[in-house]
Each structure stands twice: as structure tokens, then as C-alpha cells.
Backbone atoms as SQL, in Angstrom:
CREATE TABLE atoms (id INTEGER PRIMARY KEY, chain TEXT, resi INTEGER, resn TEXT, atom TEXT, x REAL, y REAL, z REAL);
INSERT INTO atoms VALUES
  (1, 'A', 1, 'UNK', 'N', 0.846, -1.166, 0.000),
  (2, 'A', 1, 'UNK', 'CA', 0.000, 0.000, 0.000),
  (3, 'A', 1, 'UNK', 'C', 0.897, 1.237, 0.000),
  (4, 'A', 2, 'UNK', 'N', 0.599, 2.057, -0.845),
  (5, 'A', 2, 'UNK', 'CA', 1.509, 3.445, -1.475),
  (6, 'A', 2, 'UNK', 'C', 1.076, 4.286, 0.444),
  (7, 'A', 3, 'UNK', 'N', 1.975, 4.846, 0.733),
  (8, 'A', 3, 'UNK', 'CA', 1.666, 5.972, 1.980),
  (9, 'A', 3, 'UNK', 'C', 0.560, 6.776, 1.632),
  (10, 'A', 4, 'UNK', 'N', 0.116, 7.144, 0.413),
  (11, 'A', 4, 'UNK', 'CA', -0.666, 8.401, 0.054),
  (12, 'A', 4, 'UNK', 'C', -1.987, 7.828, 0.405),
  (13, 'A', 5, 'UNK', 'N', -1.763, 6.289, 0.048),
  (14, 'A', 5, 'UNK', 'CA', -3.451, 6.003, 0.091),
  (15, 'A', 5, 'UNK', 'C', -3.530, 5.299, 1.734),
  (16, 'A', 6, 'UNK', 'N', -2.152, 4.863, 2.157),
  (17, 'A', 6, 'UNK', 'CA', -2.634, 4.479, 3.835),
  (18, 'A', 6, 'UNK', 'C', -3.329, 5.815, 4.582),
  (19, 'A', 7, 'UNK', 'N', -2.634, 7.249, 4.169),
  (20, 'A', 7, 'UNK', 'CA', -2.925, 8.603, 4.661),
  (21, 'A', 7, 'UNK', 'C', -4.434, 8.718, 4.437),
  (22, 'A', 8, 'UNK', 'N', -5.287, 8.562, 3.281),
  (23, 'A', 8, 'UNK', 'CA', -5.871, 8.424, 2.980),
  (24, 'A', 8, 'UNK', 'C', -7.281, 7.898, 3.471),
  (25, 'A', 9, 'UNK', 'N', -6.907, 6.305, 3.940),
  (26, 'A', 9, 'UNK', 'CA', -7.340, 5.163, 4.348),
  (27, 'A', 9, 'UNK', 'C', -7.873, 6.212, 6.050),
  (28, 'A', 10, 'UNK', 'N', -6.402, 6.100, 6.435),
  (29, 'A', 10, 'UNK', 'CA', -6.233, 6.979, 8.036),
  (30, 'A', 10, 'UNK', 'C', -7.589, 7.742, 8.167),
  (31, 'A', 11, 'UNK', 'N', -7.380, 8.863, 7.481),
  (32, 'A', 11, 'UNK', 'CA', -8.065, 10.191, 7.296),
  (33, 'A', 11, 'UNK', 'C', -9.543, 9.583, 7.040),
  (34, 'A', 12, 'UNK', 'N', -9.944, 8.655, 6.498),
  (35, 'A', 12, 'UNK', 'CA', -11.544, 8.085, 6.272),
  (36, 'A', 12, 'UNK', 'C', -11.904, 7.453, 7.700),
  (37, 'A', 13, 'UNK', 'N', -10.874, 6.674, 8.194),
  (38, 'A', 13, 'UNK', 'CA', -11.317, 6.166, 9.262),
  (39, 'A', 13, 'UNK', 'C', -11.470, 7.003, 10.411),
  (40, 'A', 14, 'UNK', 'N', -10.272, 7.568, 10.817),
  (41, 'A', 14, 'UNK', 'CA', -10.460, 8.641, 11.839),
  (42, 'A', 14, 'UNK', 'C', -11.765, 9.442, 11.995),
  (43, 'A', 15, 'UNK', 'N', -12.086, 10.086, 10.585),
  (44, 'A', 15, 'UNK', 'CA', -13.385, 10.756, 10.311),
  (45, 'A', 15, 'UNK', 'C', -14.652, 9.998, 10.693),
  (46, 'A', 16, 'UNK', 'N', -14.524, 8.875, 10.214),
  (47, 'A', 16, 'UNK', 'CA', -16.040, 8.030, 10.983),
  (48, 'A', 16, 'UNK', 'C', -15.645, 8.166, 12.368),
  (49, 'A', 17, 'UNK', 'N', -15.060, 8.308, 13.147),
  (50, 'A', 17, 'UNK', 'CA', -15.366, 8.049, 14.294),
  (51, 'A', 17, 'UNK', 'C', -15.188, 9.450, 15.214),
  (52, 'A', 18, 'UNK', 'N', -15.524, 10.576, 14.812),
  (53, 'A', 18, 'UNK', 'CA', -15.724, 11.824, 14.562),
  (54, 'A', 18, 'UNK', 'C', -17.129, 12.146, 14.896),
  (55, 'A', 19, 'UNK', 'N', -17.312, 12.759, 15.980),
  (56, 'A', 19, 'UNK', 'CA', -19.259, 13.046, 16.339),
  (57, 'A', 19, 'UNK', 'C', -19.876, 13.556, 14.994),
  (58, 'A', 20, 'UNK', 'N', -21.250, 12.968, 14.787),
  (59, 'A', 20, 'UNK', 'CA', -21.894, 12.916, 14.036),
  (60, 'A', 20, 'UNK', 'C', -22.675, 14.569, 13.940),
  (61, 'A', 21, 'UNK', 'N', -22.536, 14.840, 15.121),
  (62, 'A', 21, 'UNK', 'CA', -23.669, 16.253, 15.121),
  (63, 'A', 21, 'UNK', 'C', -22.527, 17.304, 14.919),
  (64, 'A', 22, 'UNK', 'N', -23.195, 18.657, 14.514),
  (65, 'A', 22, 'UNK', 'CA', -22.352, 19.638, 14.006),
  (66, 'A', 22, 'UNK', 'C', -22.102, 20.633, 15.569),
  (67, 'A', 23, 'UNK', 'N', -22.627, 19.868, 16.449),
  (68, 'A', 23, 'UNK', 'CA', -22.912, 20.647, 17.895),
  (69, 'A', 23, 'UNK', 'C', -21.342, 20.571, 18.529),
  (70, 'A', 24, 'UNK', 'N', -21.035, 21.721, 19.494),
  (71, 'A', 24, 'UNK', 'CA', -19.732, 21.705, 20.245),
  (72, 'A', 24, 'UNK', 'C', -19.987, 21.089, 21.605),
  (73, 'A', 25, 'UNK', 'N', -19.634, 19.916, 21.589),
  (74, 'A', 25, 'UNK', 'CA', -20.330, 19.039, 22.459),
  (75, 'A', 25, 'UNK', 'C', -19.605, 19.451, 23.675),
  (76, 'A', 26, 'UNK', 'N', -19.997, 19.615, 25.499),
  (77, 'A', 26, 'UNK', 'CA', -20.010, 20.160, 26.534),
  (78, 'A', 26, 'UNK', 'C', -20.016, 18.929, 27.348),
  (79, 'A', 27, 'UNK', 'N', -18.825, 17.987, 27.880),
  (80, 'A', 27, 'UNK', 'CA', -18.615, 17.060, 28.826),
  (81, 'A', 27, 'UNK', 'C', -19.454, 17.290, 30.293),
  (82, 'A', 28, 'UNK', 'N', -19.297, 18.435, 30.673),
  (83, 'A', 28, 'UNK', 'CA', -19.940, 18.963, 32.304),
  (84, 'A', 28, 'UNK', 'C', -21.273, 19.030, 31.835),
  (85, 'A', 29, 'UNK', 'N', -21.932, 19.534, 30.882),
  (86, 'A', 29, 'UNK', 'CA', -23.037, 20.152, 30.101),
  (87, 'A', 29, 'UNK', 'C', -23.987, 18.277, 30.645),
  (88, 'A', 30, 'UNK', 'N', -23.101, 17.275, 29.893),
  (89, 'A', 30, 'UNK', 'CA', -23.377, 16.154, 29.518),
  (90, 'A', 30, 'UNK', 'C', -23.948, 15.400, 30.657),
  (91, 'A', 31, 'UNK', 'N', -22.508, 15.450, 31.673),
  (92, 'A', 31, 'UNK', 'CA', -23.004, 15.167, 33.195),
  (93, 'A', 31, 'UNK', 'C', -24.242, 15.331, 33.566),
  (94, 'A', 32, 'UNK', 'N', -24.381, 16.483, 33.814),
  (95, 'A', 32, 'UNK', 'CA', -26.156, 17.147, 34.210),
  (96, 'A', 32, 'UNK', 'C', -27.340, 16.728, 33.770),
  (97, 'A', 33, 'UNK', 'N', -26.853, 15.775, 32.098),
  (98, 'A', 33, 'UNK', 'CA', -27.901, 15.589, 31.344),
  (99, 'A', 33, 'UNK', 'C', -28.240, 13.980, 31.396),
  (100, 'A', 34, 'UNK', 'N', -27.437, 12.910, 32.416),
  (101, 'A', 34, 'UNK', 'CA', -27.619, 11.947, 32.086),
  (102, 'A', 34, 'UNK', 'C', -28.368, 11.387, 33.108),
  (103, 'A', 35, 'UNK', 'N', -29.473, 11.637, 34.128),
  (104, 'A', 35, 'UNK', 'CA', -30.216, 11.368, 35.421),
  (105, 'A', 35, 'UNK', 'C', -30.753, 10.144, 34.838),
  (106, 'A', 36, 'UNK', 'N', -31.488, 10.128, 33.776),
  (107, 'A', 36, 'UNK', 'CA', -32.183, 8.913, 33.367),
  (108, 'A', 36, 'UNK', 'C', -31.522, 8.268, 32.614),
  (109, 'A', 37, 'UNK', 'N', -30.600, 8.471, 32.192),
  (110, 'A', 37, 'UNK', 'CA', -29.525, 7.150, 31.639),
  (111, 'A', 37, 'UNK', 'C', -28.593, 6.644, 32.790),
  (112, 'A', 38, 'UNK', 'N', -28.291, 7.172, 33.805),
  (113, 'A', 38, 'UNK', 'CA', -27.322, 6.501, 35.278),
  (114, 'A', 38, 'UNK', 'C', -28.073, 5.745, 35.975),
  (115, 'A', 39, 'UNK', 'N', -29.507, 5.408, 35.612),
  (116, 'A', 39, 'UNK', 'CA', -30.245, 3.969, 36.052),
  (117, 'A', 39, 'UNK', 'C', -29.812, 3.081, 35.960),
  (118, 'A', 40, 'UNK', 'N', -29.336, 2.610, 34.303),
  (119, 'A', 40, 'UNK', 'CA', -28.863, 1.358, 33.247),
  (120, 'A', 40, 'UNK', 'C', -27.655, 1.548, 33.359),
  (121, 'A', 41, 'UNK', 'N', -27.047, 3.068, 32.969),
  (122, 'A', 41, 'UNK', 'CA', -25.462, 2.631, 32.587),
  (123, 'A', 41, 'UNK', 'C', -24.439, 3.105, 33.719),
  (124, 'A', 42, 'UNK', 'N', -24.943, 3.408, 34.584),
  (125, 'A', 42, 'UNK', 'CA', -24.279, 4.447, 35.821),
  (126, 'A', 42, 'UNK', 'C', -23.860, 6.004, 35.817),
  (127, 'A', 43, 'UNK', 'N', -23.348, 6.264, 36.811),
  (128, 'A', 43, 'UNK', 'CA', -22.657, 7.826, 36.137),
  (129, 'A', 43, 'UNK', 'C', -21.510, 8.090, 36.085),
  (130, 'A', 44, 'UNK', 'N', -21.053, 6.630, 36.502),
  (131, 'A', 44, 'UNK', 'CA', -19.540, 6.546, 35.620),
  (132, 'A', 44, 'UNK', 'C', -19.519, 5.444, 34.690),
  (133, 'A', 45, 'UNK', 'N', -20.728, 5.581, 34.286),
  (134, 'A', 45, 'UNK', 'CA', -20.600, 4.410, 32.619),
  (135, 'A', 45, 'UNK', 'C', -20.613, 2.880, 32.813),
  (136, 'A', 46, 'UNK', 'N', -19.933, 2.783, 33.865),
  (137, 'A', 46, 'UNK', 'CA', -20.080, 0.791, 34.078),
  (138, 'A', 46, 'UNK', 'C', -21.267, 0.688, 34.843),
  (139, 'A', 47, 'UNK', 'N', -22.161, -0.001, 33.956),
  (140, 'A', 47, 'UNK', 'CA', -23.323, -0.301, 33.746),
  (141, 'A', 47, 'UNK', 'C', -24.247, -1.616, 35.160),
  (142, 'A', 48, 'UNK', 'N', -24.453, -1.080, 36.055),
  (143, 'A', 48, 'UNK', 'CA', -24.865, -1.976, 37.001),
  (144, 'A', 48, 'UNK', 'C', -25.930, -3.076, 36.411),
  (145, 'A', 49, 'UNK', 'N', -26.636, -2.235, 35.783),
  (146, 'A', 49, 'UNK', 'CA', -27.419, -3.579, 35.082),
  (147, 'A', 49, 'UNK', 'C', -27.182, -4.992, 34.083),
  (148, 'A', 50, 'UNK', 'N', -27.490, -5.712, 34.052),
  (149, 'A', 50, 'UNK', 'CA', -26.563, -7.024, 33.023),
  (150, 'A', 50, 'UNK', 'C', -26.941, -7.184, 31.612),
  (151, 'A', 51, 'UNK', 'N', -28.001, -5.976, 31.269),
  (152, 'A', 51, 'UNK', 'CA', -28.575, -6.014, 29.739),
  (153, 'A', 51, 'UNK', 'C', -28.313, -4.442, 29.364),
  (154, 'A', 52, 'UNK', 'N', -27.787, -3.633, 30.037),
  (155, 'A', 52, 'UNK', 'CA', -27.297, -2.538, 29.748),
  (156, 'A', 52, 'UNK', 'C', -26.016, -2.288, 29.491),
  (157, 'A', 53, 'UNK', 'N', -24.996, -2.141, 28.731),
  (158, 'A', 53, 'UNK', 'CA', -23.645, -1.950, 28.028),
  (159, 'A', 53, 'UNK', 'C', -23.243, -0.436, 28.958),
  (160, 'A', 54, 'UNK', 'N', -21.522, -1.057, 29.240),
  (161, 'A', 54, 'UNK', 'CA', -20.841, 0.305, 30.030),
  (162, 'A', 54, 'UNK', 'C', -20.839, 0.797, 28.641),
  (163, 'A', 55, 'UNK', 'N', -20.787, 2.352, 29.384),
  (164, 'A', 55, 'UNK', 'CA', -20.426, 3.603, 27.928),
  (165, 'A', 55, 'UNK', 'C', -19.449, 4.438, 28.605),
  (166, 'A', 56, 'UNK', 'N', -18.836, 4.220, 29.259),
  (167, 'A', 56, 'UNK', 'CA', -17.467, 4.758, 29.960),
  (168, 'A', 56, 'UNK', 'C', -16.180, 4.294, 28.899),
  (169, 'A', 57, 'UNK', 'N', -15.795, 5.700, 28.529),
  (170, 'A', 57, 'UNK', 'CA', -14.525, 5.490, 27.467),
  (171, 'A', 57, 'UNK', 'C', -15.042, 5.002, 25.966),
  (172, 'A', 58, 'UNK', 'N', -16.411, 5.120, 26.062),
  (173, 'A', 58, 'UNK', 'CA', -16.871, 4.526, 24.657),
  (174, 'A', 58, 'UNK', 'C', -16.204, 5.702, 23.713),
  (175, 'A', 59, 'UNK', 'N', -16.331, 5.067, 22.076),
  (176, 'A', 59, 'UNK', 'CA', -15.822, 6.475, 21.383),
  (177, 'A', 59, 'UNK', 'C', -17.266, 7.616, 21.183),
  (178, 'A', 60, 'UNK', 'N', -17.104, 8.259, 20.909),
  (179, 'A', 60, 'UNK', 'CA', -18.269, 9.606, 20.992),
  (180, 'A', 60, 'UNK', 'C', -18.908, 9.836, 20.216),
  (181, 'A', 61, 'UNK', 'N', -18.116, 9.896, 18.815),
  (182, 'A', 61, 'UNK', 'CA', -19.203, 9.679, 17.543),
  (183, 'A', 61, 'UNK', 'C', -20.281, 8.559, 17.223),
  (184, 'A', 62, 'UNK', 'N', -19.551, 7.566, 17.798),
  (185, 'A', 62, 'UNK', 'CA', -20.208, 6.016, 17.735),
  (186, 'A', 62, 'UNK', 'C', -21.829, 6.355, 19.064),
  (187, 'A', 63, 'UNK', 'N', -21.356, 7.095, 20.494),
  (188, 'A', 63, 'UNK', 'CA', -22.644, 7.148, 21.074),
  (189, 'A', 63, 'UNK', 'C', -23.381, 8.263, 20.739),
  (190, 'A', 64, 'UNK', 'N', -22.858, 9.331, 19.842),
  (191, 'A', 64, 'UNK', 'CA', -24.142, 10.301, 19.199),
  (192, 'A', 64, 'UNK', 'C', -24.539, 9.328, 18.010),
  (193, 'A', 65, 'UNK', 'N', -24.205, 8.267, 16.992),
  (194, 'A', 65, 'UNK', 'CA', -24.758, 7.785, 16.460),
  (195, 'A', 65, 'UNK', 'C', -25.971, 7.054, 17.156),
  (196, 'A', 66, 'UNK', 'N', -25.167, 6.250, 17.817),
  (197, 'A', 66, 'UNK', 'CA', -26.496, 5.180, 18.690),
  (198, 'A', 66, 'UNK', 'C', -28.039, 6.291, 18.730),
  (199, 'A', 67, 'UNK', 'N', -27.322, 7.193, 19.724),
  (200, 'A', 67, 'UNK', 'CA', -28.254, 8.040, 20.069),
  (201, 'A', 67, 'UNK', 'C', -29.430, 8.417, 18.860),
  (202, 'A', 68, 'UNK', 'N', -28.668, 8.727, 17.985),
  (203, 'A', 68, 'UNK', 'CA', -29.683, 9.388, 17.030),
  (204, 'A', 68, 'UNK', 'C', -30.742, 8.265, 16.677),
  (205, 'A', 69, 'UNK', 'N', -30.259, 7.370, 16.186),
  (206, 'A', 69, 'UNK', 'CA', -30.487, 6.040, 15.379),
  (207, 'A', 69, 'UNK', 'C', -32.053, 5.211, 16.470),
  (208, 'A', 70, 'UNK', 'N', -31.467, 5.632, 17.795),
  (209, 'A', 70, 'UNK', 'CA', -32.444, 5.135, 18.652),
  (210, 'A', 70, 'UNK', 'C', -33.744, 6.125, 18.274),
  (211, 'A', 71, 'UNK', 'N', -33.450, 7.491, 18.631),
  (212, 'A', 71, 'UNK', 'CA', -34.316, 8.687, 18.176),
  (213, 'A', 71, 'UNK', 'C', -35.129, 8.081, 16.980),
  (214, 'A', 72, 'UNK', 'N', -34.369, 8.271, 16.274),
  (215, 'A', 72, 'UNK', 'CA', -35.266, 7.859, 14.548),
  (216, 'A', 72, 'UNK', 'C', -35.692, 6.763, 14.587),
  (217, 'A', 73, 'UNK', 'N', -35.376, 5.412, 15.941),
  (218, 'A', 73, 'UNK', 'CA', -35.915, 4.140, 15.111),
  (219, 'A', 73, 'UNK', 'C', -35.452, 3.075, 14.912),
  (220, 'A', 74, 'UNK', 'N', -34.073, 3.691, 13.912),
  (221, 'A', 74, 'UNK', 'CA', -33.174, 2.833, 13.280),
  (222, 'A', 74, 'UNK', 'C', -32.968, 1.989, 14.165),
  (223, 'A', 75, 'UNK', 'N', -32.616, 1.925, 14.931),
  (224, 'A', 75, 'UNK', 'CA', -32.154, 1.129, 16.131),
  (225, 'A', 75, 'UNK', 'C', -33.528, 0.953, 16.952),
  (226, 'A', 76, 'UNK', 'N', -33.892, -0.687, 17.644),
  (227, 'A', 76, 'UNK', 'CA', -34.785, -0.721, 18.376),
  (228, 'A', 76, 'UNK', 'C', -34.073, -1.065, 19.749),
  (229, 'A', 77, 'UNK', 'N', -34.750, -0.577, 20.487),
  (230, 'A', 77, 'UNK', 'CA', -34.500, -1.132, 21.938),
  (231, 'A', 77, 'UNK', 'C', -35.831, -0.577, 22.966),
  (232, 'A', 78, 'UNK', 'N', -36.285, -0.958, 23.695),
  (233, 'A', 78, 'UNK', 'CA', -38.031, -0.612, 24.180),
  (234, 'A', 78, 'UNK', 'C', -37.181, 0.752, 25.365),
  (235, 'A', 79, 'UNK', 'N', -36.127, 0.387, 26.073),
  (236, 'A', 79, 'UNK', 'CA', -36.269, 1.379, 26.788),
  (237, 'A', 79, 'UNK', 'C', -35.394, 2.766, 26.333),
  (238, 'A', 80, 'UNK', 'N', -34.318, 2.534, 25.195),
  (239, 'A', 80, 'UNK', 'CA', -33.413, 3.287, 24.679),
  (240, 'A', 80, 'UNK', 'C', -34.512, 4.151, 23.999),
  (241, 'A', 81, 'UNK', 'N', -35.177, 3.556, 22.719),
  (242, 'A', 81, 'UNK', 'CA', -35.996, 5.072, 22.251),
  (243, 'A', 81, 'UNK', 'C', -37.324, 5.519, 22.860),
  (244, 'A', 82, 'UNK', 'N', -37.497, 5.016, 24.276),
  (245, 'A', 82, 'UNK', 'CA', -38.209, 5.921, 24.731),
  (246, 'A', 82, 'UNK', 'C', -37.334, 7.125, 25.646),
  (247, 'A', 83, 'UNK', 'N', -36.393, 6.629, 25.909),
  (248, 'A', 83, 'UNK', 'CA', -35.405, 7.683, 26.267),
  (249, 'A', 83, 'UNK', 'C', -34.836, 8.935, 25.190),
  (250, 'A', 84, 'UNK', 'N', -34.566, 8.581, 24.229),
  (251, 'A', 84, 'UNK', 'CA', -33.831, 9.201, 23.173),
  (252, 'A', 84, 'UNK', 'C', -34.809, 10.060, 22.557),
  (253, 'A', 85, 'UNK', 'N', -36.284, 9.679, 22.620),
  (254, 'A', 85, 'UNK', 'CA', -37.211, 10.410, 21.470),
  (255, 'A', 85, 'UNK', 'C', -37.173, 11.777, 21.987),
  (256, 'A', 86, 'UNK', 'N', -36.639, 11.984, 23.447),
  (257, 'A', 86, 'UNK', 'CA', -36.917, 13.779, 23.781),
  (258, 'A', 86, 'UNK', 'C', -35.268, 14.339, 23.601),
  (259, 'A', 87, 'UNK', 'N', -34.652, 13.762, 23.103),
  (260, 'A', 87, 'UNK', 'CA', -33.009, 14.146, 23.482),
  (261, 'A', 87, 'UNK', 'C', -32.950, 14.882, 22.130),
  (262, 'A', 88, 'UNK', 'N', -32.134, 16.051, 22.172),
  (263, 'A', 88, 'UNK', 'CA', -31.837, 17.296, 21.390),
  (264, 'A', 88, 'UNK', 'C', -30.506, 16.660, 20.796),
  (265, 'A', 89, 'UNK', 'N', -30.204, 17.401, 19.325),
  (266, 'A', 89, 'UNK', 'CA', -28.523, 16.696, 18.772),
  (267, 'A', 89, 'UNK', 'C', -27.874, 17.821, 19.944),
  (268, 'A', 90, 'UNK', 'N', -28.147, 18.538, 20.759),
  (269, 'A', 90, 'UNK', 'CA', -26.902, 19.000, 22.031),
  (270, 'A', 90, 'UNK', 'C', -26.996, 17.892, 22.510),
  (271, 'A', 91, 'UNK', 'N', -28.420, 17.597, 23.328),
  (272, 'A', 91, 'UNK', 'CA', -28.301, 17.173, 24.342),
  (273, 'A', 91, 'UNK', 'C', -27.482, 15.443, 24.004),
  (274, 'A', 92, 'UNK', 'N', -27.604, 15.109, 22.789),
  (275, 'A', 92, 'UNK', 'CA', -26.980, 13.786, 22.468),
  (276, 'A', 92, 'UNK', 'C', -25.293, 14.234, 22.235),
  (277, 'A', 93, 'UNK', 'N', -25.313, 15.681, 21.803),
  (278, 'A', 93, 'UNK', 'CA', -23.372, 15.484, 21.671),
  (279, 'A', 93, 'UNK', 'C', -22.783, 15.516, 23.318),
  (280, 'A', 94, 'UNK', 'N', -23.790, 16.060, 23.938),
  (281, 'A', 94, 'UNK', 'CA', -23.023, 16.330, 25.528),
  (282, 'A', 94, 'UNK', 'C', -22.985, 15.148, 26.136),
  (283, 'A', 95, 'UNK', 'N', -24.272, 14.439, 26.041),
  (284, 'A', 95, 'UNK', 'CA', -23.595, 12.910, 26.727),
  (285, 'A', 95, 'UNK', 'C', -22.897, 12.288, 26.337),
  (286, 'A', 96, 'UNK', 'N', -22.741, 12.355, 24.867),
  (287, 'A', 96, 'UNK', 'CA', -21.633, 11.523, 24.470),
  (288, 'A', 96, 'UNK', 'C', -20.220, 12.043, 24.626),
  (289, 'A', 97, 'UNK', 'N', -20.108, 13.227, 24.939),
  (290, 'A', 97, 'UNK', 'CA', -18.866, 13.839, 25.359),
  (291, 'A', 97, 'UNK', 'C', -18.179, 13.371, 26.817),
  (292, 'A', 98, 'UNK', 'N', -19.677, 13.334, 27.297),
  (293, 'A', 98, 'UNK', 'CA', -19.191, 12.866, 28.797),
  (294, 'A', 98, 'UNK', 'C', -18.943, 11.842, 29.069),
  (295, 'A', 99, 'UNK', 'N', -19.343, 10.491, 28.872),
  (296, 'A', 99, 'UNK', 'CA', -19.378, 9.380, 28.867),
  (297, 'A', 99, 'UNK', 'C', -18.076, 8.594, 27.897),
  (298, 'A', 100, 'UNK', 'N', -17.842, 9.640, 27.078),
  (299, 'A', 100, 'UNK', 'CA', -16.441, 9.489, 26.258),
  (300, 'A', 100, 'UNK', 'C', -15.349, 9.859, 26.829),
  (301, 'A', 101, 'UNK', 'N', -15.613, 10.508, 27.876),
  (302, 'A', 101, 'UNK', 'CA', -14.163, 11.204, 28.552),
  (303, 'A', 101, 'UNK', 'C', -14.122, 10.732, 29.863),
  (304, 'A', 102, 'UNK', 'N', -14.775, 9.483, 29.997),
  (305, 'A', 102, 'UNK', 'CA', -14.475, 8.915, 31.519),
  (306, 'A', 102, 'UNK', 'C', -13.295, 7.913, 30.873),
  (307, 'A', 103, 'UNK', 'N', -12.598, 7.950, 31.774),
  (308, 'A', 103, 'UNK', 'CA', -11.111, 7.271, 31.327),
  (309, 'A', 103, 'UNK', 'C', -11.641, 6.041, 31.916),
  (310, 'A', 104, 'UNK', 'N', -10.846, 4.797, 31.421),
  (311, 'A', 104, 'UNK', 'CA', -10.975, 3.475, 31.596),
  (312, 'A', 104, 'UNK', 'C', -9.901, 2.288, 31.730),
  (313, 'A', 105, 'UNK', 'N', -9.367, 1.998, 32.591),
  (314, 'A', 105, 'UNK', 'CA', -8.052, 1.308, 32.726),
  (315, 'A', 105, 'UNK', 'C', -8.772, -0.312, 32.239),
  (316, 'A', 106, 'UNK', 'N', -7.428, -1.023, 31.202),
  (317, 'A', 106, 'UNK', 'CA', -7.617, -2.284, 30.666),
  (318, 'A', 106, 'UNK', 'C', -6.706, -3.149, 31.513),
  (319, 'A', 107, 'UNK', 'N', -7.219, -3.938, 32.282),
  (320, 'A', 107, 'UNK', 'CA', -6.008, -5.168, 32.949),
  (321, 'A', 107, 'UNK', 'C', -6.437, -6.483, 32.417),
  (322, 'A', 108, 'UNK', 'N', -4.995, -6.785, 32.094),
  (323, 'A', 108, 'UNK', 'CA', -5.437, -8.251, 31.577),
  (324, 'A', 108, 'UNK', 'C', -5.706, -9.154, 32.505),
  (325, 'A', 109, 'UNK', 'N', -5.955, -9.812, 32.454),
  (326, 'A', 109, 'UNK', 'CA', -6.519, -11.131, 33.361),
  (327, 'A', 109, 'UNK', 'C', -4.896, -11.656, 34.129);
């Protein structure tokens, strides 16, 4: 593979994983906004429940996607888009800001 097109390759991928909304997403903003999502996923993201997924350290573009996708539909889940159907593209870039910026240590076994 020529460098121009790994650069290339780079630059496409990086970009998908790049928040989806055109919003300047607000980490503290985000905090404030997640009362009814720290039921399922906590409010530091590891998820007390066993059918709810941690979102601590998740990437950010990937949870304003979810987010939206739940909003519209695309995505089913019974308790996610009844959550999501009132959430604003802020109010979806701020949680995902926040929940993206909880750091997460990996130990191997």
C-alpha cells in the first residue's frame, strides 16, 4: 500500500469516528444531562445492570450515532428510544462527550 493512500485510508477512518452532530459538544453540560440514563449505565458508565452496556470510554461519535439512530428508530430497543425520542442533537453530543471522557483502565486477566 503506497503511503498516500494508507494517509488516505487513516483520514476516512479517523473521520467516521468523529461526532456525528455539528454541535460543540459540553462534557460537564453532559453530566447534568444523564439522570435517566445513570439507572442502566451508571454515572460513571459501568453499567450496574446485566442487559445494559458500560459507555465509559466509549468512542463519541459512535454514542451520538447510537443516540440518534435510537431517536429515529433505526435502532430498536423498548427502553433506549423511549429515552432518546426527547433528546436534542446537544443534548446527544453532551452525553456523548461525557461518557467518552471517563477514562478506563484495561487489565489483563
Amino acid at each position: 500500500m503506497k503511503k498516500t493512500d494508507a494517509l488516505m485510508l487513516f483520514g476516512a477512518l479517523s473521520t467516521s469516528l468523529l461526532p456525528v452532530s455539528g454541535y460543540a459538544a459540553d462534557a460537564r453540560a453532559g453530566r447534568q444531562k444523564i439522570t435517566t440514563c445513570q439507572a442502566c449505565h451508571g454515572l460513571d458508565g459501568l453499567s450496574k445492570n446485566p442487559e445494559a452496556p458500560n459507555l465509559a470510554g466509549q468512542i463519541e461519535g459512535y454514542l451520538v450515532k447510537a443516540l440518534a439512530d435510537y431517536k429515529s428508530g433505526a435502532r430498536q430497543n423498548e427502553s433506549m428510544n423511549i429515552v432518546a425520542k426527547d433528546l436534542s442533537e446537544q443534548d446527544m453530543a453532551d452525553i456523548a462527550a461525557y461518557y467518552s471522557s471517563i477514562e478506563v483502565d484495561v487489565l489483563p486477566p
